[in-house]
N, C-alpha and C positions, 0 to 999 in steps of 0.2 A: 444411553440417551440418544445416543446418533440411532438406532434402530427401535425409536419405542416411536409410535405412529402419534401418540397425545403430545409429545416434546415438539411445538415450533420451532423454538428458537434455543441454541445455548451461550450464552455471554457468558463470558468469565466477568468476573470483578477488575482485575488487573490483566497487564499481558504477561506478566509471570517471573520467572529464572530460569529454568528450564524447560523442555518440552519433549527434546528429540527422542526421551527415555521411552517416550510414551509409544513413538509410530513402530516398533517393531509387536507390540502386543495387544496393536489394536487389530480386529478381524475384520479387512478390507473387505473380502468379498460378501459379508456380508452387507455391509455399509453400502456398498455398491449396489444392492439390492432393495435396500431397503427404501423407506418414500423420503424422499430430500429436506433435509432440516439444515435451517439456518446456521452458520458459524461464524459468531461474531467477535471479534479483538484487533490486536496488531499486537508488534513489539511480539515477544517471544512466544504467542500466537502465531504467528507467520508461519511458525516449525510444526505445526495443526495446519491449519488452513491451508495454505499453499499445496502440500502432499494432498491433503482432500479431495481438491480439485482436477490434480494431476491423475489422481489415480482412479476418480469413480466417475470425473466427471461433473460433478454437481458445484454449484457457484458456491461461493463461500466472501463474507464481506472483512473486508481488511479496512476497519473502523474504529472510532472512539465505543471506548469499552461501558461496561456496566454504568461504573463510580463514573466516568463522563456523560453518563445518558441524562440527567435531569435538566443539564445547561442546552437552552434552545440553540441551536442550531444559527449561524448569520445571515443575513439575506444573501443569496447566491449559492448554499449550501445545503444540503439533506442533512441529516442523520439516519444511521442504520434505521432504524424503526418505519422512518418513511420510505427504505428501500425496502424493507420487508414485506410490508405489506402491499407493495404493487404486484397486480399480475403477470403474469410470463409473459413477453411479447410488449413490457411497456419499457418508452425508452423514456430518460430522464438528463434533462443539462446543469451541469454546477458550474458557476464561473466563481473564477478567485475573488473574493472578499479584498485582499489588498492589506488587508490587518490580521498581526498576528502578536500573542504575547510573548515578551520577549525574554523573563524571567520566570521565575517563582512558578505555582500550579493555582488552581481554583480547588478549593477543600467544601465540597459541597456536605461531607461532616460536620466541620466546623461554622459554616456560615450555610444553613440550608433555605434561608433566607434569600440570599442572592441566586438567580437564574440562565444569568448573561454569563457567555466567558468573560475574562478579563482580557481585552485587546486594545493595542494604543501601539503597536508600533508597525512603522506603514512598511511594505513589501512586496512589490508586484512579481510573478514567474520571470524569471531571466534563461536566454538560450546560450548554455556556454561554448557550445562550438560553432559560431559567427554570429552572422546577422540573416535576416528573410524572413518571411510569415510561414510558417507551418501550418499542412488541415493534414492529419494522418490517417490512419484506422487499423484496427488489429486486436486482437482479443486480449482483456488485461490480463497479466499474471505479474507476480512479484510479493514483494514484502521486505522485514528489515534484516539491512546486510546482516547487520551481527551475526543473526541468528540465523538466517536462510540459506549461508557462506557454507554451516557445516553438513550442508545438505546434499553441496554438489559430488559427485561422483556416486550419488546413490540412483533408484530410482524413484524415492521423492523427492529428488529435484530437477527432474528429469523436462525441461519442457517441450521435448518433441512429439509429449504425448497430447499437446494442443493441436490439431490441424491448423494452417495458415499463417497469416500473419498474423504477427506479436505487437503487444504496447506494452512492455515490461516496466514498472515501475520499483523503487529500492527507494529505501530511506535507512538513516543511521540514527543510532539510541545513543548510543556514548563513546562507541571508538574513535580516538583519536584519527587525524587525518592519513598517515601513515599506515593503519593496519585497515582501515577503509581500502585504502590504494591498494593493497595488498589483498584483498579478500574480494571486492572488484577485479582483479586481476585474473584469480582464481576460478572465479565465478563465470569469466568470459571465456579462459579457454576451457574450462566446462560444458561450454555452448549456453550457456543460458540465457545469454541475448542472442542466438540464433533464431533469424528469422524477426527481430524487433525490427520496426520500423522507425521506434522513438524510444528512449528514455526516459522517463520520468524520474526526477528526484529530489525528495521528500525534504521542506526548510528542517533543518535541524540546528540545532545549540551544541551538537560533539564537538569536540575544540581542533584545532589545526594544530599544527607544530611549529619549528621556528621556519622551516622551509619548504611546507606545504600547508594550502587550507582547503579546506574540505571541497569547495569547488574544483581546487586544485588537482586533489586527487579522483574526481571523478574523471575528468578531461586527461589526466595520463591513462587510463585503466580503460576508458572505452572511448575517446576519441578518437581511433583507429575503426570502431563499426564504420564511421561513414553514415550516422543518422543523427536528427536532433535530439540533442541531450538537452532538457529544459529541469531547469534547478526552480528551487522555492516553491516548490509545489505543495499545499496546506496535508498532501496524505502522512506526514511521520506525525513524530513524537510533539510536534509543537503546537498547541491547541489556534484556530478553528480545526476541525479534524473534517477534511472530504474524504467520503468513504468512495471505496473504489472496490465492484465487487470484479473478484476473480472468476474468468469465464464468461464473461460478461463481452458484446462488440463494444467496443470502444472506439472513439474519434476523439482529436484533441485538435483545437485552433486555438493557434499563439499568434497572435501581430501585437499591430503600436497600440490596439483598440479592444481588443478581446482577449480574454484568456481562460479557455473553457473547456470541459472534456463530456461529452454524452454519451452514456452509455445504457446499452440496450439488453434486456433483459429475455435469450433464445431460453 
């Protein structure tokens, strides 16, 4: 599919269980060659897209999947679809909605009636290594730890192979607080926030422990880079979903009044 010239787009249904089985038998340089198709998911997607990117070059969208495509999108927000179809060279801004759900899923099976997510609970971005207004910039890459963890020390996860500065973004599916801290850990002296200017990372509902919580363990594991680490950001598992494509220039502004990221499509 990644080398058939009629294939725009491929969205999976789900982001999956596994994935990583997959990157050693897929034939990069062909891929590399071929005309750039879209690849769209997250969640264990990430172990697809991320390497993609790293290694041909071509943007790849770290988004709400298939089974979330019917639910419109909130004000302040795209979906994949409206990122796909813009031209090379368009830049595009999302600022945080502020609402996200805070339970349960939207079963667009079961209820194909309803079109809206289900959101009601309030949430703005928070920076957890101080306070000050943030404007950054640097090319996104990232996706979720779980899954993106068992990547480092290869070279799909290599991201030196981005020139410049970085806007690295992570988000957590279900690991407890603890092995987050710990795969964060991994993942830094890995280098794979070498060169980030910022953090990004994704609200999540994975649970904490009795003496760590998930903000907690981000702020051990990489507030020693030295850059702003901004939490609650609508990119993981928790629906509204802002897509964030990889490869992409990126800027993010966070103050007391805006909280927004634009990214430009080289």
């Amino acid at each position: 599919m990644l080398t058939d010239p009629d294939i725009r787009a491929i969205v999976p249904p789900w982001g999956g269980e596994t994935a990583i089985d997959l990157l050693p038998l897929l034939d990069w340089d062909a891929i590399r060659a071929a005309e750039p198709t879209w690849v769209v998911g997250f969640s264990d997607m990430s172990t697809i897209i991320t390497p993609l990117t790293l290694l041909t070059g071509v943007a790849t969208i770290h988004g709400n999947n298939l089974m979330d495509t019917p639910y419109r999108s909130p004000s302040g927000l795209l979906s994949w679809l409206d990122i796909a179809a813009l031209p090379t060279g368009s830049a595009f801004t999302q600022s945080s909605p502020g609402l996200h759900r805070a339970t349960g899923f939207d079963d667009y099976q079961a209820h194909p009636d309803v079109t809206e997510f289900t959101l009601g609970q309030s949430g703005p971005w928070v920076r957890l290594d101080g306070d000050g207004e943030v404007d950054v910039s640097g090319r996104l890459i990232g996706g979720c730890i779980d899954t993106v963890c068992n990547l480092m020390g290869t070279r799909f996860g290599d991201t030196s192979a981005i020139p410049g500065d970085l806007l690295v973004y992570v988000e957590a599916s279900g690991d407890d607080a603890a092995t987050i801290c710990r795969n964060l850990h991994g993942m830094r002296l890995a280098g794979f926030f070498d060169r980030a200017n910022a953090v990004l990372i994704g609200r999540t509902r994975a649970p904490g422990i009795a003496s760590l919580t998930q903000h907690e363990a981000v702020v051990d594991a990489l507030g020693g880079l030295g850059v702003p680490l901004i939490a609650d950001v609508e990119c993981g598992h928790v629906p509204p979903y802002l897509p964030l494509v990889n490869g992409a220039l990126g800027r993010v502004v966070h103050n007391a009044t805006e909280s927004t990221v634009t990214q430009t499509l080289a």
